[in-house]
C-alpha positions in Angstrom: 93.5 57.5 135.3 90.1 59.6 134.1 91.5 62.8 133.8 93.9 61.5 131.7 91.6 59.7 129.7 89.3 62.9 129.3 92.3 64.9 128.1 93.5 62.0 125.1 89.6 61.9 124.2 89.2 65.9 124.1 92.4 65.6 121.7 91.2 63.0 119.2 87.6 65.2 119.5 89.2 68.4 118.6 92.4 67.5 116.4 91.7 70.9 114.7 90.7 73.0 117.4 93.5 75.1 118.3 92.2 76.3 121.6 92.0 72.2 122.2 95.2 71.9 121.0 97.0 74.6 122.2 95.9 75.3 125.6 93.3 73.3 127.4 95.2 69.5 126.5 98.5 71.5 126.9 97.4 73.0 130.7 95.4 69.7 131.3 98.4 67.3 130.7 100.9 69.9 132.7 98.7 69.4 135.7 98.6 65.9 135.8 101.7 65.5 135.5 102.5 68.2 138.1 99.7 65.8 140.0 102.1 62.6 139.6 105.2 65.2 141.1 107.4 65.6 137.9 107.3 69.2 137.1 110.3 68.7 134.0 107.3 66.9 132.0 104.3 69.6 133.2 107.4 72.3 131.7 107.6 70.3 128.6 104.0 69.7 127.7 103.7 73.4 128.1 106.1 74.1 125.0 103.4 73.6 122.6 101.3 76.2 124.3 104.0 79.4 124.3 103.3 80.7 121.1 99.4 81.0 121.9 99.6 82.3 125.6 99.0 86.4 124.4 96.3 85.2 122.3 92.6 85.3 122.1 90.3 83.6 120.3 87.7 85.6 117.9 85.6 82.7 118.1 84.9 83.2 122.2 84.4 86.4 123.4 85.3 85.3 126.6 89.6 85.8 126.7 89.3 83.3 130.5 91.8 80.6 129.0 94.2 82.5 127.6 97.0 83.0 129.9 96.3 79.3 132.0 99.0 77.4 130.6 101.3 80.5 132.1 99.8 80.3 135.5 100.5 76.4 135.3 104.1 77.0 133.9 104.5 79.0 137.0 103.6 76.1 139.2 105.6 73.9 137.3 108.9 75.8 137.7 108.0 76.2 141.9 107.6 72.9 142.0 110.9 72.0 140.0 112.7 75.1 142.8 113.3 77.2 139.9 111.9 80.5 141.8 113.2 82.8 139.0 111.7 81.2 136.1 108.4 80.8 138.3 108.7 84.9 138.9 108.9 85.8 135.4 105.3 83.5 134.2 104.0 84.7 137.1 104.6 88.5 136.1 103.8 87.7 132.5 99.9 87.1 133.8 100.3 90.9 136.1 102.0 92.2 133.2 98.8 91.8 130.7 95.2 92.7 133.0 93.9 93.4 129.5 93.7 89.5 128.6 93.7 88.1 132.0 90.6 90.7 133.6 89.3 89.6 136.4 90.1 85.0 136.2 91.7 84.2 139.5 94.8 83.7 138.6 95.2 87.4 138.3 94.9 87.7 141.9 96.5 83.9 142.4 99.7 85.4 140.1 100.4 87.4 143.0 101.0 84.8 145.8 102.9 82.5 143.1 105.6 85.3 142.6 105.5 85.8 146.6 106.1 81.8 146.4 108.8 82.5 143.6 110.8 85.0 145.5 110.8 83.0 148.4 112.6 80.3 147.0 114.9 82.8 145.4 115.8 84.2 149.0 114.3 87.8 148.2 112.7 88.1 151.6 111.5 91.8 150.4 110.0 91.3 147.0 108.5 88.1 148.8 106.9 90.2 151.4 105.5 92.7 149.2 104.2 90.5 147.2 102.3 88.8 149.7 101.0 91.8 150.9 99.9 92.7 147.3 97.9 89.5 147.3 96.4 89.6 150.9 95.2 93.8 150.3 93.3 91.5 147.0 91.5 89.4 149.3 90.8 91.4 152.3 87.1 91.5 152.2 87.5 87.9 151.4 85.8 85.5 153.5 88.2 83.9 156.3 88.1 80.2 156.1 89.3 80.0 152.4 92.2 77.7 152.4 94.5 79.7 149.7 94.0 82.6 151.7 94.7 81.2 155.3 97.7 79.2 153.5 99.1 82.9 152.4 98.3 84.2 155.4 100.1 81.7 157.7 103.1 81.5 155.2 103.6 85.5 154.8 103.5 85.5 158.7 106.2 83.3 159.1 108.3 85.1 156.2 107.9 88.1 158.5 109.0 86.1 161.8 111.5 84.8 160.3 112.5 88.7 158.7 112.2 89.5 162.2 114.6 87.0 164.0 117.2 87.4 161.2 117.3 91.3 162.1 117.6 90.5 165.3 120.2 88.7 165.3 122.1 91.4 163.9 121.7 93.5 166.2 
């Protein structure tokens, strides 16, 4: 694979380089192995990177990487069901606009803990949420596929919020 090739060669590059070593390689390797469908081994390459995730480099003005590997951790827990873990990465990125300003997975933070409470059952924090994301991307352009994809999924969580209440009635 050449994104797994890439990665190794960026590490033998940049042995030194903790940014290497410590985010991208940690990040790139959770994805692939997201990519491949086993999220225990995206969670475990991830381990190296938790000391570093509030950190910013003096060396690059730019703070854009730091909180990646958090955002990917999220992911990882969704995709391994674990909706409570997922929440709490997810609301590590909201929790610190400082380092994350305005990288998309600010804004992409807020449908991965509407994705998190969903799994969790929380049909209210879920909602909201979604709606926090959506008011985000309302002057957005229509045919993005994240955004149709939230838009589709918070309307069946409200359906579905819908038939449940009516079937208590």
């Amino acid at each position: 694979m050449r994104a797994q090739a890439l990665a190794d060669d960026l590490g033998k590059r940049f042995p030194e380089n903790t940014i290497v070593q410590f985010n991208y390689l940690p990040a790139l390797r959770a994805k692939l192995a997201l990519n491949k469908g086993n999220a225990s081994e995206a969670i475990e390459s991830l381990r190296a990177a938790a000391p570093y995730e509030l950190g910013a480099s003096t060396n690059c003005p730019a703070k854009w990487t730091t909180m990646y590997p958090v955002f990917v951790r999220g992911e990882a827990h969704l995709a391994a069901g674990q909706g409570s873990e997922a929440a709490a990465e997810f609301q590590k990125i909201l929790g610190h606009p400082g380092i994350v300003l305005n990288q998309p997975i600010a804004a992409l933070a807020h449908l991965g803990r509407a994705l998190a409470y969903v799994l969790q059952g929380n049909v209210a924090k879920a909602k909201a949420a979604y709606q926090d994301f959506l008011t985000l991307w309302k002057n957005a352009g229509p045919d993005i596929p994240i955004l149709k994809q939230a838009q589709a999924e918070y309307a069946k969580l409200r359906w579905a919020a819908h038939e449940e209440l009516c079937a208590r009635v």
